[in-house]
DSSP file (Angstrom, degrees, kcal/mol; ACC not computed):
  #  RESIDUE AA STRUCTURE BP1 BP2  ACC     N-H-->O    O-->H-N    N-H-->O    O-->H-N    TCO  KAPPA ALPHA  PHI   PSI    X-CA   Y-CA   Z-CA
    1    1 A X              0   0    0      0, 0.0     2,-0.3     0, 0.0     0, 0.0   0.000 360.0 360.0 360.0 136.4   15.7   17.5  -21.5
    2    2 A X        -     0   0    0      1,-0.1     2,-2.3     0, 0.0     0, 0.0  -0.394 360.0-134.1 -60.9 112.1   14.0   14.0  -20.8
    3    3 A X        -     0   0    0     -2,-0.3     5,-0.2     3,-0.1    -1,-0.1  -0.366  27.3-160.9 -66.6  85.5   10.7   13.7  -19.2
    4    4 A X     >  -     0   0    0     -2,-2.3     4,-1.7     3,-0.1    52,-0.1   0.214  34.7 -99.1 -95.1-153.3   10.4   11.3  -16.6
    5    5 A X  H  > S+     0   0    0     50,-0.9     4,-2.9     1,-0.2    51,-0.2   0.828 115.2  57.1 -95.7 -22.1    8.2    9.6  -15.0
    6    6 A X  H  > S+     0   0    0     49,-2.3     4,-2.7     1,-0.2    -1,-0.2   0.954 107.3  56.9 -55.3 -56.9    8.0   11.8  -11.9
    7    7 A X  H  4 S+     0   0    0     48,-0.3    -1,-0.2     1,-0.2    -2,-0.2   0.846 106.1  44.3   2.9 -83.0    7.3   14.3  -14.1
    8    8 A X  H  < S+     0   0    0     -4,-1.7    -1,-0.2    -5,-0.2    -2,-0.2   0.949 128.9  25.8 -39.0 -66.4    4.4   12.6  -15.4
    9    9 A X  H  X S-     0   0    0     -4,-2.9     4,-1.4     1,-0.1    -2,-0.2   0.668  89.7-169.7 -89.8 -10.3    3.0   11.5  -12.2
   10   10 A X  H  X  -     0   0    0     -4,-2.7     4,-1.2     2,-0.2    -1,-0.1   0.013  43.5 -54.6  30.4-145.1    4.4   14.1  -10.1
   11   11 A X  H >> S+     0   0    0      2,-0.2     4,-0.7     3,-0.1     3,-0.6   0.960 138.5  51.3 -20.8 -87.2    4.3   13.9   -5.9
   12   12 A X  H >> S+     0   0    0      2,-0.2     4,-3.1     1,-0.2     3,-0.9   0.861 106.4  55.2 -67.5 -70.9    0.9   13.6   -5.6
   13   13 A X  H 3X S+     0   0    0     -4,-1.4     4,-4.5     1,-0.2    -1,-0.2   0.927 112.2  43.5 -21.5 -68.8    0.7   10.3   -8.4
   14   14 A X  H <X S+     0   0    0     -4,-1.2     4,-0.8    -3,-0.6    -2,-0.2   0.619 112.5  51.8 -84.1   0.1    3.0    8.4   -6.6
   15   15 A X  H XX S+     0   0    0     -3,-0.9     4,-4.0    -4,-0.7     3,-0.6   0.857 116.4  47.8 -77.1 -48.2    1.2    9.3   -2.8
   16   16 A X  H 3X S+     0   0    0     -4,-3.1     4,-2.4     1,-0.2     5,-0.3   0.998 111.4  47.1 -62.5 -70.6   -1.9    8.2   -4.6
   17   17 A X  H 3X S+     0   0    0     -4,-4.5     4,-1.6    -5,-0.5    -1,-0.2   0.676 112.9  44.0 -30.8 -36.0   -0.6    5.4   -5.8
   18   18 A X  H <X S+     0   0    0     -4,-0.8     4,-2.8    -3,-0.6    -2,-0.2   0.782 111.4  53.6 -84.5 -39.5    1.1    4.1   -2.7
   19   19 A X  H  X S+     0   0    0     -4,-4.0     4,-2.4     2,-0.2    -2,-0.2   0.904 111.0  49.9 -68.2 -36.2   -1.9    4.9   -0.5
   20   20 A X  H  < S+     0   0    0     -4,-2.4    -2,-0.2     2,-0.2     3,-0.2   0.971 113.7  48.5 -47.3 -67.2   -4.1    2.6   -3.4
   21   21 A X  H >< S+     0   0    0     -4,-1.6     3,-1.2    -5,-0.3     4,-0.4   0.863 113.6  42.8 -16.6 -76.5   -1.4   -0.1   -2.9
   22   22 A X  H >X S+     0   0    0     -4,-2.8     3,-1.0     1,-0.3     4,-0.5   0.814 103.5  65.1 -65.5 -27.5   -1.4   -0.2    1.0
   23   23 A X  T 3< S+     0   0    0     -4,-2.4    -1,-0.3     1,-0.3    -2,-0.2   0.330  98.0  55.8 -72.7  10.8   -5.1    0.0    1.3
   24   24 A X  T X4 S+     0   0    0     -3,-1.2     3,-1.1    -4,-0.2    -1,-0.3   0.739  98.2  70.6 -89.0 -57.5   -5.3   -3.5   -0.3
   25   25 A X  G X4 S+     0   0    0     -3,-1.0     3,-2.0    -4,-0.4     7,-0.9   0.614  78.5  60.4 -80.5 -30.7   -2.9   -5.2    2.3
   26   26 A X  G 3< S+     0   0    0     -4,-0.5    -1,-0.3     1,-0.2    -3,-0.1   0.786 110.8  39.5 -19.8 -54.3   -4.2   -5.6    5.4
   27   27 A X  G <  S+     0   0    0     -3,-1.1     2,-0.5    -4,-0.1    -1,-0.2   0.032  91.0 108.0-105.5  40.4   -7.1   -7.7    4.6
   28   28 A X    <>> -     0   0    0     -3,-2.0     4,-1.8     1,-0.1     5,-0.6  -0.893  62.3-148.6 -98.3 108.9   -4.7   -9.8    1.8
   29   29 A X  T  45S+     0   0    0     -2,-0.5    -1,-0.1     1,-0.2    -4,-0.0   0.589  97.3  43.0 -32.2 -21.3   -4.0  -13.5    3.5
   30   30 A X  T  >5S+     0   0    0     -5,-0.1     4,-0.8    52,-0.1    -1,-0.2   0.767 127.8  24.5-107.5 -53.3   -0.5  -13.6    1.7
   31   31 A X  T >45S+     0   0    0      1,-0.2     3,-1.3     2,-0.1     4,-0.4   0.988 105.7  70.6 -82.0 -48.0    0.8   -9.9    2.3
   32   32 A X  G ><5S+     0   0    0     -4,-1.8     3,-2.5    -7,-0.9    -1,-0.2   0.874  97.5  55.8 -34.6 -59.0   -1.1   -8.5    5.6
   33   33 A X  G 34<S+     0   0    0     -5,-0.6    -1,-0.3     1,-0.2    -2,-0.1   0.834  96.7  68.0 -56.8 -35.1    1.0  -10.8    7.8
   34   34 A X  G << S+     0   0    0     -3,-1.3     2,-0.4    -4,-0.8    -1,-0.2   0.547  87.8  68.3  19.4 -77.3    4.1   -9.5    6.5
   35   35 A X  S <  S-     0   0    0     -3,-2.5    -1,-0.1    -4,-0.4     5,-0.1  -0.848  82.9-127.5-104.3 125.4    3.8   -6.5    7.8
   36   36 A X    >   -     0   0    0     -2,-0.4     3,-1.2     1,-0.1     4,-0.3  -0.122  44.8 -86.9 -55.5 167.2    4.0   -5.9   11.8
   37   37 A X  T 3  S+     0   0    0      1,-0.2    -1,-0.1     2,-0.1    -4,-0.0  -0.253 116.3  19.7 -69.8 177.7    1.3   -4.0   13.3
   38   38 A X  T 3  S+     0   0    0      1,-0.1     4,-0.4    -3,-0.1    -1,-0.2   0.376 102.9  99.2  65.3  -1.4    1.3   -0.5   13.5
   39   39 A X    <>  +     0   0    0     -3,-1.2     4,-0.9     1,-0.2     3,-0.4   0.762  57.1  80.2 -95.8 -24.0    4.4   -0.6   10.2
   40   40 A X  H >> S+     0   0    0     -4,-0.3     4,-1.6     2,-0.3     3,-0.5   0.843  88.3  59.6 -78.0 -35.7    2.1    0.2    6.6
   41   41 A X  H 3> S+     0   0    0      1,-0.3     4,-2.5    -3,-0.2    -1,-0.2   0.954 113.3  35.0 -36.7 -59.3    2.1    3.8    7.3
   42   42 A X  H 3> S+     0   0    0     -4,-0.4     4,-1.9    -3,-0.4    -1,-0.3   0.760 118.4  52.1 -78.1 -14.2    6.0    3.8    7.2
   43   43 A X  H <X S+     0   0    0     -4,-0.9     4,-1.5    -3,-0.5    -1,-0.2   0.771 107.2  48.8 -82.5 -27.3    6.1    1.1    4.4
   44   44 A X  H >X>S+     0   0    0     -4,-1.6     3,-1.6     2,-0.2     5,-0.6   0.823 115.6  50.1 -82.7 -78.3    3.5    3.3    1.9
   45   45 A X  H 3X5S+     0   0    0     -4,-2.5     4,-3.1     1,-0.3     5,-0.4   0.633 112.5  48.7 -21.2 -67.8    6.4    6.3    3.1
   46   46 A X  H 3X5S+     0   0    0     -4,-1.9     4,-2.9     1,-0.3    -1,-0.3   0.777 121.5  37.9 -16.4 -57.5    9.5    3.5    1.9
   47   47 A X  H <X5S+     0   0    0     -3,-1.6     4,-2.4    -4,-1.5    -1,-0.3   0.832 111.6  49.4 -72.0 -66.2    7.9    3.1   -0.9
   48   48 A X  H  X5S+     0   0    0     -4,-0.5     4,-0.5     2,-0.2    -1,-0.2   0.655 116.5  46.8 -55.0 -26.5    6.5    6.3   -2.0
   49   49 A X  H >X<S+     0   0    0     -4,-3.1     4,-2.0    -5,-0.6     3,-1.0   0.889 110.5  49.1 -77.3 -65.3   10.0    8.0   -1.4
   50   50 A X  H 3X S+     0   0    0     -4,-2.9     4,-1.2    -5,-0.4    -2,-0.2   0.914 112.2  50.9 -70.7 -12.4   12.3    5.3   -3.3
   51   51 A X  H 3X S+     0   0    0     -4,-2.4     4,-0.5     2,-0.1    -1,-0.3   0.781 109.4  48.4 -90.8   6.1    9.9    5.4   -6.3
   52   52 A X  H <<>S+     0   0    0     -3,-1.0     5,-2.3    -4,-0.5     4,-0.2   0.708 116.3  45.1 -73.6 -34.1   10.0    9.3   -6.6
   53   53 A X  H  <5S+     0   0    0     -4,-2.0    -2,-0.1     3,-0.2    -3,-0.1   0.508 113.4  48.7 -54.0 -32.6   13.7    9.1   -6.4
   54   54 A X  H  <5S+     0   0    0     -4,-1.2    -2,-0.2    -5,-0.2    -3,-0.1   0.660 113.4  52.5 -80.2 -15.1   13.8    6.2   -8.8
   55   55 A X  T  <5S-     0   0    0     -4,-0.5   -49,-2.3    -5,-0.1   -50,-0.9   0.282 127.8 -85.3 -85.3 -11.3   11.6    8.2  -11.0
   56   56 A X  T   5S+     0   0    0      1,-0.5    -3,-0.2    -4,-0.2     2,-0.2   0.323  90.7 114.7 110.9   8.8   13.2   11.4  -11.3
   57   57 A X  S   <S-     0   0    0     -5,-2.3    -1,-0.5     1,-0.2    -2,-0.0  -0.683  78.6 -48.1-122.6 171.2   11.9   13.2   -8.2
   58   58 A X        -     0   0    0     -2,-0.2     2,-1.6     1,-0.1     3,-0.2  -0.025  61.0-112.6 -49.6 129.0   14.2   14.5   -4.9
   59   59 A X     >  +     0   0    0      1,-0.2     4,-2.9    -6,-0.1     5,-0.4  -0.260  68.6 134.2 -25.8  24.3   16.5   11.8   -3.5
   60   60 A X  H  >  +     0   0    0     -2,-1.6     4,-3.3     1,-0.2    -1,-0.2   0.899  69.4  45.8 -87.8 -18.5   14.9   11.2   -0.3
   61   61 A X  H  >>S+     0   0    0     -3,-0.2     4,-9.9     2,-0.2     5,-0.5   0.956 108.9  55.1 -13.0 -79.5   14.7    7.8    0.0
   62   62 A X  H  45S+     0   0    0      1,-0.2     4,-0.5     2,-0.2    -2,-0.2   0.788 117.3  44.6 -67.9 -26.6   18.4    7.5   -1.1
   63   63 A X  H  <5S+     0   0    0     -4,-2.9    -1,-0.2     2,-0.1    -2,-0.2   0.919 109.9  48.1 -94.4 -29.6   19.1   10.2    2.2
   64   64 A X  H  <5S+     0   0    0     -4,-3.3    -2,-0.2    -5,-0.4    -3,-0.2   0.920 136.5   6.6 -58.0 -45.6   17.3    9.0    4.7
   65   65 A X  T  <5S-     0   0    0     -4,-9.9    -3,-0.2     1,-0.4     2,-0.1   0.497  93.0-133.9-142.1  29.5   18.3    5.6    4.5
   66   66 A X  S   <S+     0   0    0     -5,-0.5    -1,-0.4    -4,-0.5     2,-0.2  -0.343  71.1  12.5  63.6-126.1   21.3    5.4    1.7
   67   67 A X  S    S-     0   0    0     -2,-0.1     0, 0.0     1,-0.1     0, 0.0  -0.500  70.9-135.0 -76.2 137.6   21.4    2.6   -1.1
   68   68 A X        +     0   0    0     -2,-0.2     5,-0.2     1,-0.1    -1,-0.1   0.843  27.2 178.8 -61.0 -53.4   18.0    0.7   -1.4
   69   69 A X     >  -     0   0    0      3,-0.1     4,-5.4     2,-0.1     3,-0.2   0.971   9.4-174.9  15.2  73.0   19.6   -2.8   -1.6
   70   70 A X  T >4  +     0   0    0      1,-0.2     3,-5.5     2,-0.2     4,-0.5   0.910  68.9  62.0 -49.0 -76.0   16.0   -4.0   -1.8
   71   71 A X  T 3> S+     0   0    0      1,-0.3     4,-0.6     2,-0.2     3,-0.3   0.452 106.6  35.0  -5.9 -66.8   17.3   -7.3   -1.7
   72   72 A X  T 34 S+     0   0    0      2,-0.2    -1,-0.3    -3,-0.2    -2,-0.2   0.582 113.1  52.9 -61.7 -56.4   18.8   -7.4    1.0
   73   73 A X  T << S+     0   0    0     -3,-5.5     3,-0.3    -4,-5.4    -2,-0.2   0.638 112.0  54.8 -82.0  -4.0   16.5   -5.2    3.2
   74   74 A X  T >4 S+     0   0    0     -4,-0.5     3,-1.0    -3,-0.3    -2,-0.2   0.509  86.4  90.5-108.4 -26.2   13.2   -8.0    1.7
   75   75 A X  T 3< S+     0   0    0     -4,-0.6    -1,-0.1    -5,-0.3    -3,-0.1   0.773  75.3  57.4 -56.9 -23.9   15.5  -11.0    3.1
   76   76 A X  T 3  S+     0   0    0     -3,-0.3    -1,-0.3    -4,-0.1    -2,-0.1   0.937 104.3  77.9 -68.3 -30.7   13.8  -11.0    6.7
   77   77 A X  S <  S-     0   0    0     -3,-1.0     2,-0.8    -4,-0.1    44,-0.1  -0.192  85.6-125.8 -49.2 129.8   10.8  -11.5    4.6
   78   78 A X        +     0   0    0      1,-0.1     2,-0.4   -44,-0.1   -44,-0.1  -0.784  32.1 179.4 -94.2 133.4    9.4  -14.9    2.8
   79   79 A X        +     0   0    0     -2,-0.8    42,-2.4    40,-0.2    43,-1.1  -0.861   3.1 172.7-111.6  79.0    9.1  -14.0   -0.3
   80   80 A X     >  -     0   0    0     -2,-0.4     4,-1.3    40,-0.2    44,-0.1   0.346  53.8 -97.6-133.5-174.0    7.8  -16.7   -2.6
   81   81 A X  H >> S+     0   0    0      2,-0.2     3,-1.3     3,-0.1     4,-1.1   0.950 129.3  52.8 -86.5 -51.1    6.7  -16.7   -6.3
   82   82 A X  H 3> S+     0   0    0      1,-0.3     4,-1.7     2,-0.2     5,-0.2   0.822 112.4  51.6 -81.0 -15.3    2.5  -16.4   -4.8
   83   83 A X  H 3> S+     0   0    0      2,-0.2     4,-1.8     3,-0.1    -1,-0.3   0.907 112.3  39.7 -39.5 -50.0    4.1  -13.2   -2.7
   84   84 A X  H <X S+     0   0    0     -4,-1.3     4,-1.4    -3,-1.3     5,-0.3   0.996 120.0  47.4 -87.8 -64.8    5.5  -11.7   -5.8
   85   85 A X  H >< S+     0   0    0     -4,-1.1     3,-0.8     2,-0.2     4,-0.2   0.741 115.4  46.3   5.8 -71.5    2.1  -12.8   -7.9
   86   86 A X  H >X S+     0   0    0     -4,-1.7     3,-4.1     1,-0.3     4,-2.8   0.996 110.5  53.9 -80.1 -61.1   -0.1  -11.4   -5.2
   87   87 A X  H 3< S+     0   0    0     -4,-1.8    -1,-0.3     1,-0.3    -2,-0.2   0.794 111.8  41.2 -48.4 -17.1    1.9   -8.2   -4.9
   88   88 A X  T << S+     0   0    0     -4,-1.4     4,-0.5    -3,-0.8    -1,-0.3   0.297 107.1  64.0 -95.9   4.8    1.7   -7.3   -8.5
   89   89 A X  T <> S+     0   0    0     -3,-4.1     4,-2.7    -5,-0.3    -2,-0.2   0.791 115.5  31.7 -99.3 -58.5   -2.0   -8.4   -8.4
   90   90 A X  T  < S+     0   0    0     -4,-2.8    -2,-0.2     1,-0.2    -3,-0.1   0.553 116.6  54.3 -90.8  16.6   -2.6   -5.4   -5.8
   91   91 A X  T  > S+     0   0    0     -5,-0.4     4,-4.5    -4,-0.2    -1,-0.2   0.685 109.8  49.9 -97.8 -22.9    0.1   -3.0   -7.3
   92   92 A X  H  > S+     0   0    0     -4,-0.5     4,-2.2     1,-0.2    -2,-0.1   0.813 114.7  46.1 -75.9 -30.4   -1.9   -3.5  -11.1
   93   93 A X  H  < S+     0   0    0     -4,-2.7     4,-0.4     2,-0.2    -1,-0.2   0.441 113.5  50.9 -95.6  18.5   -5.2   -2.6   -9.2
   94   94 A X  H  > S+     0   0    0     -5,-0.1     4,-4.3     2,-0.1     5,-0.3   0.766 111.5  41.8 -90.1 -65.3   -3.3    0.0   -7.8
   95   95 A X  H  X>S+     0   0    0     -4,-4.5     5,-1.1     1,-0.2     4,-0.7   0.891 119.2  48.9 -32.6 -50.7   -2.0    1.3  -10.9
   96   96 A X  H ><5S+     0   0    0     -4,-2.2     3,-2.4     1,-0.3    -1,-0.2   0.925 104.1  52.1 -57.2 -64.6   -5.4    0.9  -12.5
   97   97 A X  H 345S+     0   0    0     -4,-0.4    -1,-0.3     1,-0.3    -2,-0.2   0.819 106.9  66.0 -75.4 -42.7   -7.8    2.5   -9.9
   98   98 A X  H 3<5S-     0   0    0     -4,-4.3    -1,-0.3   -81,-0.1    -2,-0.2   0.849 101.7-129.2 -72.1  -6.9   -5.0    6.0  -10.3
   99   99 A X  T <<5 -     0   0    0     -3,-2.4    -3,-0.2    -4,-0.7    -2,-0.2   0.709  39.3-178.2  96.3   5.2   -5.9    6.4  -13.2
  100  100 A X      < -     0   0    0     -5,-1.1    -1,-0.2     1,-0.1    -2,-0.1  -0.296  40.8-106.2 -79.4 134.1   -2.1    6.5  -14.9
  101  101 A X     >  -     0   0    0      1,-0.1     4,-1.6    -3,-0.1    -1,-0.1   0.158  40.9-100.8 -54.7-164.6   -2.4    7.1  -18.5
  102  102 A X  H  > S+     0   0    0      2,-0.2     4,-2.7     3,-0.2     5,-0.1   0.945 111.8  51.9 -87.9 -58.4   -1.6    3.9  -20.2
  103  103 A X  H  > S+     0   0    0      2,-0.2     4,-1.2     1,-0.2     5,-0.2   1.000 118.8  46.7 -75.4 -53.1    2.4    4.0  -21.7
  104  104 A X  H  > S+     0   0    0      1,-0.3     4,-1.4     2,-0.2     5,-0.4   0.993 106.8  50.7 -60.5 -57.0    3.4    5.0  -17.9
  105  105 A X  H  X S+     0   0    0     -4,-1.6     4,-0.5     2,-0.2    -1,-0.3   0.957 113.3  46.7 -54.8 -35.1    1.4    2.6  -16.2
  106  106 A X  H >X S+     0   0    0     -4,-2.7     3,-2.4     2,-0.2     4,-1.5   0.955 110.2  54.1 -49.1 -66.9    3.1   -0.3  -18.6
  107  107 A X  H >X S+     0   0    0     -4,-1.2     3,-3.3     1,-0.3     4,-2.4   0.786 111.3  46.8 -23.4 -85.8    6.5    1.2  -17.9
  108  108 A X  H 3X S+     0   0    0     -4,-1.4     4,-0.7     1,-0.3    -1,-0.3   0.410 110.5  53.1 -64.1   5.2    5.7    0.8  -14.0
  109  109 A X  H << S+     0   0    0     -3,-2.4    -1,-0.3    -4,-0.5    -2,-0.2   0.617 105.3  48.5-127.8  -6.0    4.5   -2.5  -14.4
  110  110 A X  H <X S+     0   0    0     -3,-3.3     4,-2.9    -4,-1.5     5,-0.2   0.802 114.6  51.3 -66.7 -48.7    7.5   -3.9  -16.2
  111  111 A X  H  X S+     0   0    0     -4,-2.4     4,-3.3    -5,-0.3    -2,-0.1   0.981 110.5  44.2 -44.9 -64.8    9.5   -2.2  -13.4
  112  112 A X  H  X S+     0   0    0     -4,-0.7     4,-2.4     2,-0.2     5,-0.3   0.924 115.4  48.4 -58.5 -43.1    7.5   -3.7  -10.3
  113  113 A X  H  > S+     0   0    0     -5,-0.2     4,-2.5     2,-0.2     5,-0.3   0.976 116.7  44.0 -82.0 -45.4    7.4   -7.4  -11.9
  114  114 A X  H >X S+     0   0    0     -4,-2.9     4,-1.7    -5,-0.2     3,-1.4   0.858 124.5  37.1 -38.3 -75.8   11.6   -7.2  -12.8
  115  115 A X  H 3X S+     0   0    0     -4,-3.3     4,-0.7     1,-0.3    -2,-0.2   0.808 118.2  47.6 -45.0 -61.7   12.0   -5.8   -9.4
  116  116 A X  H 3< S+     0   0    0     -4,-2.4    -1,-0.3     1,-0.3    -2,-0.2   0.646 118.2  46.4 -69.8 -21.1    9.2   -8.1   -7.6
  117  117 A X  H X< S+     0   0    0     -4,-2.5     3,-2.9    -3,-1.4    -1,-0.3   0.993 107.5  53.8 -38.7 -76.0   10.9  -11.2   -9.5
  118  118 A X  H 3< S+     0   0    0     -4,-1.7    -2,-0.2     1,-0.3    -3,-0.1   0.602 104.0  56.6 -49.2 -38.9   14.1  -10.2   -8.5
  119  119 A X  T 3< S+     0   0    0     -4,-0.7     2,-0.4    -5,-0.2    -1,-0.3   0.399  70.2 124.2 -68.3   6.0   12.9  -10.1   -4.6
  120  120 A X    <   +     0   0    0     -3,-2.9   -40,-0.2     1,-0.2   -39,-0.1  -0.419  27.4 161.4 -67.1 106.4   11.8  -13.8   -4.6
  121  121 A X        +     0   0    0    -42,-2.4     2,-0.5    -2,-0.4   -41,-0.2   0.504  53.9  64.2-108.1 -13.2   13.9  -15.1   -1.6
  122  122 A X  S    S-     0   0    0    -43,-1.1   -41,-0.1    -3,-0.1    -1,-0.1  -0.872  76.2-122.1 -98.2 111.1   12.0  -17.9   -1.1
  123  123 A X        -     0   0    0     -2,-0.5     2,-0.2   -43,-0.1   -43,-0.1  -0.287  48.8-101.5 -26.8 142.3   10.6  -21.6   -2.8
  124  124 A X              0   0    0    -44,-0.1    -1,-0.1     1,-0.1   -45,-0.0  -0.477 360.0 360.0 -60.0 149.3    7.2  -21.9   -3.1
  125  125 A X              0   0    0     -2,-0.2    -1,-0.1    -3,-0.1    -2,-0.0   0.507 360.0 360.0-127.5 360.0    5.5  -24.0   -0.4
């Protein structure tokens, strides 16, 4: 049987991780606005659920609120190349600052820049 990355990081990894993430965005000029008030609580949840689910861990994401179609749910957003930039800027000092041994954090940071390309809805302005 395959190990994956939930595995690795188990529950508790990807909580840590997502709480490192969000605690960056408030006071980021590009991402803070983003998000309405009161909403990063339930966005670190989004988050922390569909990558434990992408990752090998319990499907709850994928029940709560069915197929991800990031795309799709990112559209209301603008999402520009210095969005996707800035968000991998605080997702790498996220990675960093948990401490994930080294071949998983790479892995997770190939993943997040495909995916954080792939949401770019936007021109630059």
């Amino acid at each position: 049987m395959a190990v994956t990355i939930y595995d690795i990081l188990g529950e508790d990894g990807f909580d840590r991780l997502t709480r490192l993430f969000y605690a960056q965005v408030p006071a980021d000029e590009i991402l803070g606005p983003m998000y309405p008030p009161g909403e990063l609580a339930a966005a670190r949840i989004r988050l922390r659920d569909f990558l434990v689910g992408r990752f090998g861990g319990p499907q709850r994401y994928v029940k709560e609120r069915g197929h991800p179609r990031l795309r799709m749910r990112h559209m209301p957003f603008a999402i520009d190349s210095r969005a996707r930039d800035r968000w991998m800027e605080l997702m790498a000092r996220a990675i960093e600052e948990a401490d994930i041994q080294p071949e998983v954090a790479d892995y997770l940071l190939r993943f997040f820049s495909d995916t954080a390309t792939f949401m770019i809805n936007r021109d630059a302005t």
